[in-house]
Backbone bond lengths (Angstrom), bond angles and torsions (degrees), N, CA, C in turn:
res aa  C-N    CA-C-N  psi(-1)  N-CA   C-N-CA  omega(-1)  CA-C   N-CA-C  phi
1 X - - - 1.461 - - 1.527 109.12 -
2 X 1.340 125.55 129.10 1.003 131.40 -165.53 1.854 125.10 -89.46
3 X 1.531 125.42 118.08 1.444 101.57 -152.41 1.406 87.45 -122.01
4 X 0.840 103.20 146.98 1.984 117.93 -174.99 1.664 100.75 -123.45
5 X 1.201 121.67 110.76 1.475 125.96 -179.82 1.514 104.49 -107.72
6 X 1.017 130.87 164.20 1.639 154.84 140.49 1.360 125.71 -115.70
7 X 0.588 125.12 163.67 1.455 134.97 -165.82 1.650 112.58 -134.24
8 X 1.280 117.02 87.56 1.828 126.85 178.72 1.419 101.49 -58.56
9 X 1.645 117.14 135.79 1.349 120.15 173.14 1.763 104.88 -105.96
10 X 1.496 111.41 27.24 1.193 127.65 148.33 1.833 121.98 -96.70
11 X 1.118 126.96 -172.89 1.930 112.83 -179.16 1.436 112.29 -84.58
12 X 1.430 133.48 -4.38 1.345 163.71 -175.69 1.797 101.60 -85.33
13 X 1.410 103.73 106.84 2.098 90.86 163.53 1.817 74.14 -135.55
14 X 1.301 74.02 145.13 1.580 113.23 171.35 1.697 114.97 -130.36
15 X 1.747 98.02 112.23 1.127 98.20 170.62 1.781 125.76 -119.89
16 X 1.147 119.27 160.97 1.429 127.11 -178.51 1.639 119.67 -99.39
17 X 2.047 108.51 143.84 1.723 83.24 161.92 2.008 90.95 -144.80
18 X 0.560 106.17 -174.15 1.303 120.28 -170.92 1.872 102.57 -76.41
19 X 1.470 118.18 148.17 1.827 106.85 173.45 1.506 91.36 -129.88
20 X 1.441 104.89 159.68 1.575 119.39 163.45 1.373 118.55 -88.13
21 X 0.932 132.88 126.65 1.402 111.87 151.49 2.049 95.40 142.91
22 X 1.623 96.99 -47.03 1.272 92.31 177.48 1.634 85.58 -158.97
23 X 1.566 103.59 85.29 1.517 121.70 150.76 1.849 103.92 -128.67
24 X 1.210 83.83 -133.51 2.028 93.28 -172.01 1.456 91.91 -53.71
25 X 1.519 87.23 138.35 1.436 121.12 -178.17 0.956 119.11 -149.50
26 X 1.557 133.22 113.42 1.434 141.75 162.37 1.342 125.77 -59.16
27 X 0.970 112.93 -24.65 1.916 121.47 167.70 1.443 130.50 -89.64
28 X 1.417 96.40 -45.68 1.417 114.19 -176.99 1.849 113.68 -130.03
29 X 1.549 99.56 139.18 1.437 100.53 -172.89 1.743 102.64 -116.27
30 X 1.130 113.10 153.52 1.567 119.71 -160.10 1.529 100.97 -149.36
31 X 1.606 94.43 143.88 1.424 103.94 -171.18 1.276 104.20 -163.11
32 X 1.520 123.32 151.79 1.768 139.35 148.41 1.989 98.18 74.70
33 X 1.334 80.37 71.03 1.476 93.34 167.15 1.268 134.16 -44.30
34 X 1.135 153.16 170.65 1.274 151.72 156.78 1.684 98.17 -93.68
35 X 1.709 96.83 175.68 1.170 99.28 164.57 1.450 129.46 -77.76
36 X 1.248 130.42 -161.34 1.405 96.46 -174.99 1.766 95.46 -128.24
37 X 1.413 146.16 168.04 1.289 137.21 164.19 1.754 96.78 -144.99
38 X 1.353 112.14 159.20 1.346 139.51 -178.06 1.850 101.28 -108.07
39 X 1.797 91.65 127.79 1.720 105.46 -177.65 1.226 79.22 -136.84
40 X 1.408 111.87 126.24 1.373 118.00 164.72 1.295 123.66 70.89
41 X 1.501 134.10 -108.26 1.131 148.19 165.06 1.697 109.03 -108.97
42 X 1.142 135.21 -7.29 1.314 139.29 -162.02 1.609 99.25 -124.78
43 X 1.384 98.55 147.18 1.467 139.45 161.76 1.083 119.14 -73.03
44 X 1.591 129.93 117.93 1.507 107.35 171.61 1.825 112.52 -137.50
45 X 0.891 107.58 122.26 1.623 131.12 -177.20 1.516 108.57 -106.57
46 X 1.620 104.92 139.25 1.732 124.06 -167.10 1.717 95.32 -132.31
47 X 1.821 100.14 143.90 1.320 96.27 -172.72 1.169 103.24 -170.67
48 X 1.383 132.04 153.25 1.317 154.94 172.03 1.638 113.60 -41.11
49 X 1.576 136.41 86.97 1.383 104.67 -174.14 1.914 97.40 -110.18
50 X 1.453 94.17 154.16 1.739 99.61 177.67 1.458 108.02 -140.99
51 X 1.704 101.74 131.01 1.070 86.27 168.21 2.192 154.08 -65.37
52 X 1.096 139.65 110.99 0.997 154.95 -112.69 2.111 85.02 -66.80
53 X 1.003 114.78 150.74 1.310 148.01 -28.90 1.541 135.04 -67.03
54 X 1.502 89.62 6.83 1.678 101.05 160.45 1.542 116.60 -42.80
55 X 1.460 114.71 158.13 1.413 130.28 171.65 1.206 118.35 -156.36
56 X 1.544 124.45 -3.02 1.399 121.85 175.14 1.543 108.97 -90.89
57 X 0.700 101.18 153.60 1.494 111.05 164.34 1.484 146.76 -80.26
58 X 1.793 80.14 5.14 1.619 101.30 -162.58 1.757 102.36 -93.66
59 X 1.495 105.25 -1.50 1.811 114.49 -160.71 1.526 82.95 -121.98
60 X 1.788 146.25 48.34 1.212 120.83 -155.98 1.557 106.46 -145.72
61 X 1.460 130.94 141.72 1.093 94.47 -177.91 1.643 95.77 -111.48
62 X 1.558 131.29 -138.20 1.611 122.52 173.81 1.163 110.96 -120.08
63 X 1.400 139.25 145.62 1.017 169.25 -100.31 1.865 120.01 178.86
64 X 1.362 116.45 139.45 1.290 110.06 157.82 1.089 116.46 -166.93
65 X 1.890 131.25 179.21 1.529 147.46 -135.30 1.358 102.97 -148.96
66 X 0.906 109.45 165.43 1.226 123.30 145.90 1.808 141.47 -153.94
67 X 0.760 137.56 160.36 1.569 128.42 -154.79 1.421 112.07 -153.14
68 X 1.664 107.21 129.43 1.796 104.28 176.33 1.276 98.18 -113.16
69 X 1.468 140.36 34.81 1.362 130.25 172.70 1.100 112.65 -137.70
70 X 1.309 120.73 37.09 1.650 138.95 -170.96 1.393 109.14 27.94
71 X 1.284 100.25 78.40 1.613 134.13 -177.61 1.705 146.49 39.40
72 X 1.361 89.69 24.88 0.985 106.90 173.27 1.621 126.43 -71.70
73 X 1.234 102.33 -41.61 1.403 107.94 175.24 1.578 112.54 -136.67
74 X 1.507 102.94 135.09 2.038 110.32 -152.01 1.354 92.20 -111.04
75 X 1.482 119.86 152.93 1.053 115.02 122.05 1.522 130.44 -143.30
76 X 1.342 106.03 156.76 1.451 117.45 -131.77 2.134 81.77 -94.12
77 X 1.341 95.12 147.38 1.329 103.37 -175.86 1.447 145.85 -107.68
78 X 1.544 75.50 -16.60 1.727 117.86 -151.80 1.077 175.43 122.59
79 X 1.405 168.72 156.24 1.459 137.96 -148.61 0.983 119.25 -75.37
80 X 1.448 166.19 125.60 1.329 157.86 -86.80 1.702 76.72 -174.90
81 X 1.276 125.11 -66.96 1.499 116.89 -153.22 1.600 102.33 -123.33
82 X 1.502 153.26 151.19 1.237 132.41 149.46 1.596 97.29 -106.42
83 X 1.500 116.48 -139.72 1.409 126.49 -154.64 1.729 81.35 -115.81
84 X 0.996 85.88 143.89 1.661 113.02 158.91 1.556 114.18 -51.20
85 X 1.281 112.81 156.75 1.607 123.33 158.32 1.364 124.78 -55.87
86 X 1.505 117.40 131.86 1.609 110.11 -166.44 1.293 107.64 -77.40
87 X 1.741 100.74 150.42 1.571 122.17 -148.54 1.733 115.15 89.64
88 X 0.958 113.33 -47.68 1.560 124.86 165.98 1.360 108.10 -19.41
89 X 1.512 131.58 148.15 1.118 139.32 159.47 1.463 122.53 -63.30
90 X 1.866 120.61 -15.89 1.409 115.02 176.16 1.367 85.67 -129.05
91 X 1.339 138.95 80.38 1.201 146.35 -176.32 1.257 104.03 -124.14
92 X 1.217 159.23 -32.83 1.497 141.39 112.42 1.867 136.72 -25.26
93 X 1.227 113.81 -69.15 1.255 122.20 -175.63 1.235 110.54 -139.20
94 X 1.405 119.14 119.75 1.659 109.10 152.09 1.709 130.27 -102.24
95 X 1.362 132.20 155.69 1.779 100.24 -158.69 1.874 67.73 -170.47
96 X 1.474 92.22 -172.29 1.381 145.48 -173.66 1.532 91.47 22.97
97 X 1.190 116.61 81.72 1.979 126.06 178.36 1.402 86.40 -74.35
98 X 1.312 95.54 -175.59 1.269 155.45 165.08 1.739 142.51 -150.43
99 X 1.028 107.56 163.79 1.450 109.41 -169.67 1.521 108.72 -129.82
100 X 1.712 116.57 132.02 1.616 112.07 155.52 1.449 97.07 -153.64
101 X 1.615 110.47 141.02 1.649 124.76 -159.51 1.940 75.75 -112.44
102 X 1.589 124.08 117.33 0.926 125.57 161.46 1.643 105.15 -124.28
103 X 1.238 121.19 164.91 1.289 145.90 -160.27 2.140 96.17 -23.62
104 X 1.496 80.48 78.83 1.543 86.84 166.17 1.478 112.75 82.58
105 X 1.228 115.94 -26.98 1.648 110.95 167.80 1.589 120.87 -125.31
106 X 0.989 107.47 -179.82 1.589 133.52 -164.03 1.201 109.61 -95.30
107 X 1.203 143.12 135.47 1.433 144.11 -174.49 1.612 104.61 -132.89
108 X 0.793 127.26 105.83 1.918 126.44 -174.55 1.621 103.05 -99.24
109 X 0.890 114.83 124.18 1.627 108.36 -170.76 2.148 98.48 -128.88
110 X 0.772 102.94 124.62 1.429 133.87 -177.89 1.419 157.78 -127.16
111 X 1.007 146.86 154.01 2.081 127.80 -137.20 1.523 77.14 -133.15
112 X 1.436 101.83 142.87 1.781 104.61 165.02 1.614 109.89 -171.84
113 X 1.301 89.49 155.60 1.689 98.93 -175.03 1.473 109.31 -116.57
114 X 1.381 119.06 161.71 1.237 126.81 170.31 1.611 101.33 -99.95
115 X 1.228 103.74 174.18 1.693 101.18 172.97 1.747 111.10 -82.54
116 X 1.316 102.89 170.54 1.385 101.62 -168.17 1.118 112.68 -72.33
117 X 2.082 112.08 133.67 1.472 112.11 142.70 1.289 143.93 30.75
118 X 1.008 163.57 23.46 1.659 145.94 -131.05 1.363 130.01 79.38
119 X 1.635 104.08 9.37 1.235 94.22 -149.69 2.091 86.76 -82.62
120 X 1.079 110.29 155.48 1.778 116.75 -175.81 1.369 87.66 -70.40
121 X 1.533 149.16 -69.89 1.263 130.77 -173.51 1.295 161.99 -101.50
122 X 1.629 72.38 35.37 1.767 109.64 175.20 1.709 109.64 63.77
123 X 1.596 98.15 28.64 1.529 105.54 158.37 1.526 127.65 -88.16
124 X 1.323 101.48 152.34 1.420 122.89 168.48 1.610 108.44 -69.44
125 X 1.594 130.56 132.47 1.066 115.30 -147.66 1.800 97.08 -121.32
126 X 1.727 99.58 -34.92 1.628 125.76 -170.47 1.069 107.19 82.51
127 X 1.315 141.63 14.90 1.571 141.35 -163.79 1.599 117.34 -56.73
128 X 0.867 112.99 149.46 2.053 94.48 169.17 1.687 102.29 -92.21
129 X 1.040 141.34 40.46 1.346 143.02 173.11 1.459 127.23 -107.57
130 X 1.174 104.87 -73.67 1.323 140.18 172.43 1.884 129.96 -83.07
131 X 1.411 120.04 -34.99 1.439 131.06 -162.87 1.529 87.86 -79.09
132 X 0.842 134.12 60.63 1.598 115.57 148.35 1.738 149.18 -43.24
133 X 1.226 118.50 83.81 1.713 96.26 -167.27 1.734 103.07 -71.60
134 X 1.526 84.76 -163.18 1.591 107.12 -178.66 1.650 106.63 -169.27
135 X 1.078 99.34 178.58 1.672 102.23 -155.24 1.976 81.03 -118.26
136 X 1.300 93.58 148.03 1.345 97.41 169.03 1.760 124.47 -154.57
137 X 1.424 138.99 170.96 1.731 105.41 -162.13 1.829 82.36 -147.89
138 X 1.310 88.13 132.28 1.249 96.87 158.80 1.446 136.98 -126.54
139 X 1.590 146.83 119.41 1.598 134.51 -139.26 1.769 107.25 -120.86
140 X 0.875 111.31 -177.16 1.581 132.53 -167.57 1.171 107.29 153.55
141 X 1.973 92.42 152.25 1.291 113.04 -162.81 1.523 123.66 -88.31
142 X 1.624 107.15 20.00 1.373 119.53 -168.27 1.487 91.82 -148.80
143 X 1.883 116.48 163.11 1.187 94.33 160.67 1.550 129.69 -121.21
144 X 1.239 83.90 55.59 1.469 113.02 -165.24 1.743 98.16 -117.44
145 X 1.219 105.73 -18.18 1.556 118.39 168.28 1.506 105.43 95.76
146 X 1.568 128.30 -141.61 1.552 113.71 -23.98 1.590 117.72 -44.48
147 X 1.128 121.10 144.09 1.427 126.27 178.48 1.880 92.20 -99.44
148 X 1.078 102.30 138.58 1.910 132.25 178.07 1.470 108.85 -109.97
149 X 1.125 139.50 132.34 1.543 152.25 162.97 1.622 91.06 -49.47
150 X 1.403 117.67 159.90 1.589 111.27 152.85 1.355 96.46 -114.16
151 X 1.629 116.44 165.40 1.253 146.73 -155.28 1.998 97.12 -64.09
152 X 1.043 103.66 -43.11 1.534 100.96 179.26 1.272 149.07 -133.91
153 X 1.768 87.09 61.28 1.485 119.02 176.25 1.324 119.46 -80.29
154 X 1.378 114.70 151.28 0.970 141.68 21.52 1.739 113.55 -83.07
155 X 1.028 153.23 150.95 1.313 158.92 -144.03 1.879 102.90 -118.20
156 X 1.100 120.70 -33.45 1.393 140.76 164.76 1.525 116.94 -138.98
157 X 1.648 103.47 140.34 1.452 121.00 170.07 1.360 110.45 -137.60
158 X 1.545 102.44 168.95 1.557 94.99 174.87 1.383 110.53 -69.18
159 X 1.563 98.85 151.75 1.615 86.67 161.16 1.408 122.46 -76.61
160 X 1.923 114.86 172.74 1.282 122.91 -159.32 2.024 100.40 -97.15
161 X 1.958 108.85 -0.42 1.332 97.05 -171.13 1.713 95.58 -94.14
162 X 1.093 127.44 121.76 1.400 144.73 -171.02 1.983 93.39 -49.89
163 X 1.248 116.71 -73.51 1.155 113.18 -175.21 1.258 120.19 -52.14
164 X 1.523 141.47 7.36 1.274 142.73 174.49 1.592 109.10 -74.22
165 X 1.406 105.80 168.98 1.763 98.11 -174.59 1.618 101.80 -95.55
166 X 1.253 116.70 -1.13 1.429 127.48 166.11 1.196 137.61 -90.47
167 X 1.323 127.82 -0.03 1.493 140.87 -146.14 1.477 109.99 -100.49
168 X 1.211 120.63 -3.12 1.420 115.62 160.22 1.415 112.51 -151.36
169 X 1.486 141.08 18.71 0.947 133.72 131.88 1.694 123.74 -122.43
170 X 1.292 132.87 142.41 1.786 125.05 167.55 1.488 89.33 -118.57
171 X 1.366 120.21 151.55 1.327 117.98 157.61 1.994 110.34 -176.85
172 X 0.692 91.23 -148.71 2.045 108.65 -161.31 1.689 93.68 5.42
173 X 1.418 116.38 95.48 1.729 113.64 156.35 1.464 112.52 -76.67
174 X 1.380 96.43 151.00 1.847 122.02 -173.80 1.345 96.51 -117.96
175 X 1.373 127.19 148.66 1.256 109.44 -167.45 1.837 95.30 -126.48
176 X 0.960 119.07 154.77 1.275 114.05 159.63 2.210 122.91 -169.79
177 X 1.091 85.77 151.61 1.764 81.07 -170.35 1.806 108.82 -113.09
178 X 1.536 98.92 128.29 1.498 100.17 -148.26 1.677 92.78 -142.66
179 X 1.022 128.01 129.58 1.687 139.67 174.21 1.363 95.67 43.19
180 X 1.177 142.63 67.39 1.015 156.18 -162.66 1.703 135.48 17.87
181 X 1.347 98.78 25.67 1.119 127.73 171.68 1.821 132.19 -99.85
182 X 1.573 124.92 147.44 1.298 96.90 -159.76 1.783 80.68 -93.94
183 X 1.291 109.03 172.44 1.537 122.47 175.40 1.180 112.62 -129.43
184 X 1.474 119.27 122.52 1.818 117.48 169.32 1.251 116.89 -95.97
185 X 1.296 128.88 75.20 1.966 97.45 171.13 1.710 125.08 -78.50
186 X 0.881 87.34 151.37 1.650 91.51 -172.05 1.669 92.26 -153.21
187 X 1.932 86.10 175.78 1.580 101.67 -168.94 1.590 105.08 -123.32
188 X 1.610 102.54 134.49 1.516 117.70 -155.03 1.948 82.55 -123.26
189 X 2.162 93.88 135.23 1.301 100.52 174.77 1.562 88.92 -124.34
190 X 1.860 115.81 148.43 1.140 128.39 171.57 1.332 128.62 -69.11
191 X 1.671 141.57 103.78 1.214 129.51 -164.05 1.898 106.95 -49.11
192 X 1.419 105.36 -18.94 1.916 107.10 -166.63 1.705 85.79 -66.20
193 X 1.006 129.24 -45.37 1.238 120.43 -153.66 1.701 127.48 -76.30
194 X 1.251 99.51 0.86 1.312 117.20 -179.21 1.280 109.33 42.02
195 X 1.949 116.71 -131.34 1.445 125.97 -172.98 1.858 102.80 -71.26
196 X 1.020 117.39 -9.90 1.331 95.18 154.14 1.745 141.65 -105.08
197 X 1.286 93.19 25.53 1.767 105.99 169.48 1.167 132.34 -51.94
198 X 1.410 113.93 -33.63 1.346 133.08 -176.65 1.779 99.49 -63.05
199 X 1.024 119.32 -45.22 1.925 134.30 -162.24 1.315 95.85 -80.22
200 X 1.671 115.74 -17.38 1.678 105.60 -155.72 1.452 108.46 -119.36
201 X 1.369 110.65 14.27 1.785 132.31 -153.63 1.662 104.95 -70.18
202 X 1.530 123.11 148.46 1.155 112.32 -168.14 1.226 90.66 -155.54
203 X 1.576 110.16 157.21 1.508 125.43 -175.61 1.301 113.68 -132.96
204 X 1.641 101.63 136.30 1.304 129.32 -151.96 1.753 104.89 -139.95
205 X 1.485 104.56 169.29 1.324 104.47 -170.92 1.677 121.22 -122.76
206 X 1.169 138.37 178.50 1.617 117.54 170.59 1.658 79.79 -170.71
207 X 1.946 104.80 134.57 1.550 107.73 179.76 1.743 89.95 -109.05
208 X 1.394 78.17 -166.43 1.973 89.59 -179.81 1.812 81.24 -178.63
209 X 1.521 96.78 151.77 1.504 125.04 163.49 1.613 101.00 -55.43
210 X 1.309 111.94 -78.16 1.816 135.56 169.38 1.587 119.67 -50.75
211 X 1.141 94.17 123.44 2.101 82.32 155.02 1.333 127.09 -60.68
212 X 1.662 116.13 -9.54 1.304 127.33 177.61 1.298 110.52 -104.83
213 X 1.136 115.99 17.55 2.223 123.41 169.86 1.245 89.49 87.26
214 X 1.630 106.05 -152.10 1.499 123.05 -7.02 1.397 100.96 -55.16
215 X 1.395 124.65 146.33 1.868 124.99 -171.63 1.855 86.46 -124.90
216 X 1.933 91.90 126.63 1.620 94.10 149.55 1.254 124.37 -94.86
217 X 0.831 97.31 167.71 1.670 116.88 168.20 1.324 113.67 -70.12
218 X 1.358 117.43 166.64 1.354 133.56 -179.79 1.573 112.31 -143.30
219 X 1.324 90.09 -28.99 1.692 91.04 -170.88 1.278 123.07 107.93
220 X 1.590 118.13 176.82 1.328 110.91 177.50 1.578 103.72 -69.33
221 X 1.474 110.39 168.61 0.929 156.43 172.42 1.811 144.34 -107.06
222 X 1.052 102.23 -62.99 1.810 119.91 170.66 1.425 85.85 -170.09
223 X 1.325 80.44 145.49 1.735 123.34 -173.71 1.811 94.23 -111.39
224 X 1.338 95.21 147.87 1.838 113.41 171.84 1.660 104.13 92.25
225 X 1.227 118.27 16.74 1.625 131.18 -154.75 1.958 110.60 -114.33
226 X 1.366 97.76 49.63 1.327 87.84 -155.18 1.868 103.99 -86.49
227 X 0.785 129.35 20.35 1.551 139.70 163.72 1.672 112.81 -134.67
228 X 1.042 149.16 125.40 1.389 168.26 -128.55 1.369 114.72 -150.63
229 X 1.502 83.71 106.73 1.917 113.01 164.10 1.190 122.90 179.03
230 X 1.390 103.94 130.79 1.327 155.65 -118.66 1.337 101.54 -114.98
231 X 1.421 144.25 -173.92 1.389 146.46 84.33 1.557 105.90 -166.12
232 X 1.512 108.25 -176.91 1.227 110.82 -164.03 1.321 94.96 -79.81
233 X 1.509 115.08 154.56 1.554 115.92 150.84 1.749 98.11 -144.05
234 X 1.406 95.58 147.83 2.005 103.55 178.65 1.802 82.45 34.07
235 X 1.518 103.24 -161.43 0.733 139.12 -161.82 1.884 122.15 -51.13
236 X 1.417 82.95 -12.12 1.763 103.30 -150.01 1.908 113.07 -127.37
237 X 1.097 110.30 157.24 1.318 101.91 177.49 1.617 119.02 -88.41
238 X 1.167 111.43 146.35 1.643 118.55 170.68 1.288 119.64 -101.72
239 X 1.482 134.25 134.87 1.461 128.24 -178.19 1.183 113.36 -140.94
240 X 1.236 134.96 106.11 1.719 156.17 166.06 1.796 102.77 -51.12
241 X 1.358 118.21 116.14 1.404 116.26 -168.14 1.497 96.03 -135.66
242 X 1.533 115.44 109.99 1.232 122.84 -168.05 1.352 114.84 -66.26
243 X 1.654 105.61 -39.48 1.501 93.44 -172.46 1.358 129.34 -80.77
244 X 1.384 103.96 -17.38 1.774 103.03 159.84 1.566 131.25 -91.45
245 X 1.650 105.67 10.43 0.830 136.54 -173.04 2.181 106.19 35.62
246 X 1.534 98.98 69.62 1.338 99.89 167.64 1.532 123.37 -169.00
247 X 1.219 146.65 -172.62 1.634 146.04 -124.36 1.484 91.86 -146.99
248 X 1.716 99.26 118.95 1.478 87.95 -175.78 1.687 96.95 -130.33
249 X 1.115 111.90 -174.99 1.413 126.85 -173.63 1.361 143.46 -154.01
250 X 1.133 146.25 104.64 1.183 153.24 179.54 1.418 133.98 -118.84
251 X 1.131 120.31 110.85 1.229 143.24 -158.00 1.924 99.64 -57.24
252 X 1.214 94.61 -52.06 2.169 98.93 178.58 1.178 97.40 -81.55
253 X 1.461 140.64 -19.85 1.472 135.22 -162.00 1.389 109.21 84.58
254 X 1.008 128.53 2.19 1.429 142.82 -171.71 1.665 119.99 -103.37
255 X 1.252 110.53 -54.77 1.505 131.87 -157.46 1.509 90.40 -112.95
256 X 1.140 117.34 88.79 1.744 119.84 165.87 1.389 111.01 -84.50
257 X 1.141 112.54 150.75 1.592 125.72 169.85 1.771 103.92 -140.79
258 X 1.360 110.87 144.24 1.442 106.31 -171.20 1.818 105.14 -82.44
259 X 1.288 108.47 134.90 1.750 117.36 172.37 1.727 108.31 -102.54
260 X 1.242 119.45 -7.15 1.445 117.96 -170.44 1.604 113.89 -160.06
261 X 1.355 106.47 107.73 1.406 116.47 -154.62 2.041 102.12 -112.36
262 X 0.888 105.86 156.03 1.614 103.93 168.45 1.653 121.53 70.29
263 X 1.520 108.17 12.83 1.592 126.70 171.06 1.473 125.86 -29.39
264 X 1.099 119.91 130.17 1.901 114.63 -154.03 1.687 78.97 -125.31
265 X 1.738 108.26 147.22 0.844 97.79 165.71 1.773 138.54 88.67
266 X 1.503 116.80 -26.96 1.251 131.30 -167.82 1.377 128.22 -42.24
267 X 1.391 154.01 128.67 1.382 144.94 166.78 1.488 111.78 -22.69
268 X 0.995 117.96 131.42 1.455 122.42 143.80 1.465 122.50 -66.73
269 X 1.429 130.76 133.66 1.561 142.05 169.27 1.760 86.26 29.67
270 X 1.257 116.14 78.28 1.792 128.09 161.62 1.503 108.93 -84.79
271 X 1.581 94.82 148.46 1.700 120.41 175.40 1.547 95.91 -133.86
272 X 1.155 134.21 108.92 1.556 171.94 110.86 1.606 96.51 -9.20
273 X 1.511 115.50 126.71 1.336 133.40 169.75 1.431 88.63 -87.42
274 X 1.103 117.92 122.96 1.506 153.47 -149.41 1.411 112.49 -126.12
275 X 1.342 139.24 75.20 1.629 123.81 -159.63 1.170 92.49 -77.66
276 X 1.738 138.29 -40.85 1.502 158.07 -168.17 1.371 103.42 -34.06
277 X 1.004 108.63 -55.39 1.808 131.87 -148.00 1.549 84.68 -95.43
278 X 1.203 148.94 8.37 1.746 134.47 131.76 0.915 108.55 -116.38
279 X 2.082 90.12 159.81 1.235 110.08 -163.42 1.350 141.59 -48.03
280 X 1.421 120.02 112.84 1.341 122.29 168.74 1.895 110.72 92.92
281 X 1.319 96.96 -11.48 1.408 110.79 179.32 1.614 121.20 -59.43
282 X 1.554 120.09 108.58 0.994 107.10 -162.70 1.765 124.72 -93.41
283 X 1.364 105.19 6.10 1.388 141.60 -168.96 1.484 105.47 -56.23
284 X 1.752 118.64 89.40 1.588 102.52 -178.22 1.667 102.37 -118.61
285 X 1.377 99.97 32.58 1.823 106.27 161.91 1.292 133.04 -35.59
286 X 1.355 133.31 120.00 1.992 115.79 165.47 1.399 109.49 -14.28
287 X 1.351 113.92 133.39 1.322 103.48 156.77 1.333 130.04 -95.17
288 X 1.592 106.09 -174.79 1.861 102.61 -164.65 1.205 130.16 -136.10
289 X 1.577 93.47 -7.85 1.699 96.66 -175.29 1.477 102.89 -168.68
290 X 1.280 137.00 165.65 1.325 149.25 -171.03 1.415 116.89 161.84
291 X 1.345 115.86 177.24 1.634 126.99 -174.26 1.597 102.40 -97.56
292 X 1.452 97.87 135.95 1.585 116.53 162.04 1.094 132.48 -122.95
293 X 1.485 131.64 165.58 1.875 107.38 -176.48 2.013 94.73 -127.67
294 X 1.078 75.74 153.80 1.893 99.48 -173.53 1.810 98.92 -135.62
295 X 1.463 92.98 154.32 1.580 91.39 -171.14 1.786 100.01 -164.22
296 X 1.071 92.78 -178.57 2.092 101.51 160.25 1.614 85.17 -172.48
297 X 1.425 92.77 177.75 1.321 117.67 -162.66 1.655 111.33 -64.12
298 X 1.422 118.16 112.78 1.024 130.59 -159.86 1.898 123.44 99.09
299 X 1.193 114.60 -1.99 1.263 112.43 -158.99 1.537 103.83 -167.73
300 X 1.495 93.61 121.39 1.565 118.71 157.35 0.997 162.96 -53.34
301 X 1.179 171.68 -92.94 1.541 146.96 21.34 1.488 110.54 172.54
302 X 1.539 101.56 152.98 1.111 124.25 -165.55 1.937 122.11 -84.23
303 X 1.251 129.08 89.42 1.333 118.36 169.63 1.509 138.78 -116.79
304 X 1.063 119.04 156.36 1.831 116.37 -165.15 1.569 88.24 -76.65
305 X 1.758 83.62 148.23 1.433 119.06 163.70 1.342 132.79 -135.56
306 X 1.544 123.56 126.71 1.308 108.19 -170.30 1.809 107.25 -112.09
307 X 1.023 113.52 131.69 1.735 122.42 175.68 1.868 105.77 -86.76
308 X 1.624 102.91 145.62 1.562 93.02 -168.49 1.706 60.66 -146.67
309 X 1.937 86.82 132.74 1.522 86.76 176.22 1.948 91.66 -130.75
């Protein structure tokens, strides 16, 4: 198995190795992991699959693995989520899940688009105008599924005030359970910003009593954060923010300040083995390892990563 390391000249090295089961793939391309949680003896990871030579995520439906050798080697099981009913808000694509095992069930939380607006042939267009996603959750009592929509999804949308940092994109939820409240962070792009939203992406939060909402908002959060992950550390939350490539922290989960600046190397769209995020698990240790996706033009795929902090 092949391991490709770097070496961060920050306190952070992050290294990579190759997985079986659901890495390089000639048929199928895979992307934007979930986090990962332990049922039993098994590993289980959720993810974007497309057929090959696809790579967006926007043509994708969900997918998942599983693993007894702490992730080294997957195997993939089956479709976890398809597309919604047409007209539906995930009636094109659903992608970048998530996972939280609360009091006995499964909560799958997920980004999806309908096809475009007006479009005459009920295509997906990618426009920066019009394509709006939304976050939406679907649960079961296994996590092996069947997974069910709940009655009043989508659970997050953009907002309708244009100048918000959310107003034309919501997407990748982090899940976490905090003063007895559930917590979503996710990453909000500004409709003002058009083709440069992606560079300008920011992360924000929305709680709820339920894993099934109604969830408010809070607002942004940290800016430069355009892929999302989270987890507990001590007392406080930790957040990996790709685009400034650095490690931030907040004691309420709220009020981040950066602890690790100048990051070499970082995961792409990472899912964090998460002990938190199952049931009853009281385990809010650094974490150490999880799935990342690596790609080039034409091609996807899914590989482990371990963080040494």
């Amino acid at each position: 198995m092949a391991v490709h390391e770097v070496k961060s000249t920050a306190t952070v090295t992050f290294s990579y190795s190759d997985v079986m089961g659901i890495g390089v793939d000639s048929v199928y391309n895979r992307r934007d992991p979930s986090d990962v949680i332990k049922v039993g003896n098994k590993y289980y990871v959720w993810y974007s699959r497309m057929d090959s030579p696809i790579t967006s995520g926007y043509w994708a439906t969900i997918w998942y693995a599983t693993s007894e050798d702490e992730g080294h080697t997957w195997n993939e099981k089956g479709m976890a989520l398809g597309l919604g009913e047409e007209g539906a808000f995930d009636s094109h694509s659903v992608f970048t899940p998530n996972i939280l095992a609360h009091k006995g069930k499964y909560y799958l939380y997920y980004t999806a688009v309908k096809p475009t607006l007006g479009n005459p042939d009920k295509k997906f267009e990618g426009n920066h105008t019009t394509d709006f996603t939304a976050i939406g959750v679907a649960v079961a009592d296994s996590p092996d599924g069947p997974f069910k929509r709940i009655v009043n999804n989508p659970v997050i949308v953009h907002s309708e005030v244009v100048s918000d940092f959310d107003s034309y994109r919501v997407d990748d939820a982090s899940m976490m359970v905090r003063d007895g409240k559930i917590w979503l962070y996710y990453k909000g792009r500004c409709i003002e910003h058009g083709k440069e939203g992606p560079k300008r992406t920011e992360m924000g939060v929305a709680m709820a009593d339920s894993p099934e909402g109604p969830f408010e908002k809070k607002g942004s959060l940290l800016d430069k954060g355009h892929e999302v992950l989270i987890w507990k550390e001590g007392k406080g939350v930790s957040c990996l923010a790709s685009i400034s490539q650095s490690i931030n922290y907040a004691k309420d989960g709220l009020q981040f300040s950066m602890q690790h600046d100048s990051l070499e190397n970082i995961p792409k769209a990472p899912g964090l083995y998460r002990p938190h995020l199952e049931n009853g698990n009281p385990d809010v240790g650094i974490p150490g390892w999880g799935i990342a996706m690596n790609g080039r033009k034409g091609l996807t795929y899914l590989l482990r990563y371990e963080m040494t902090k």
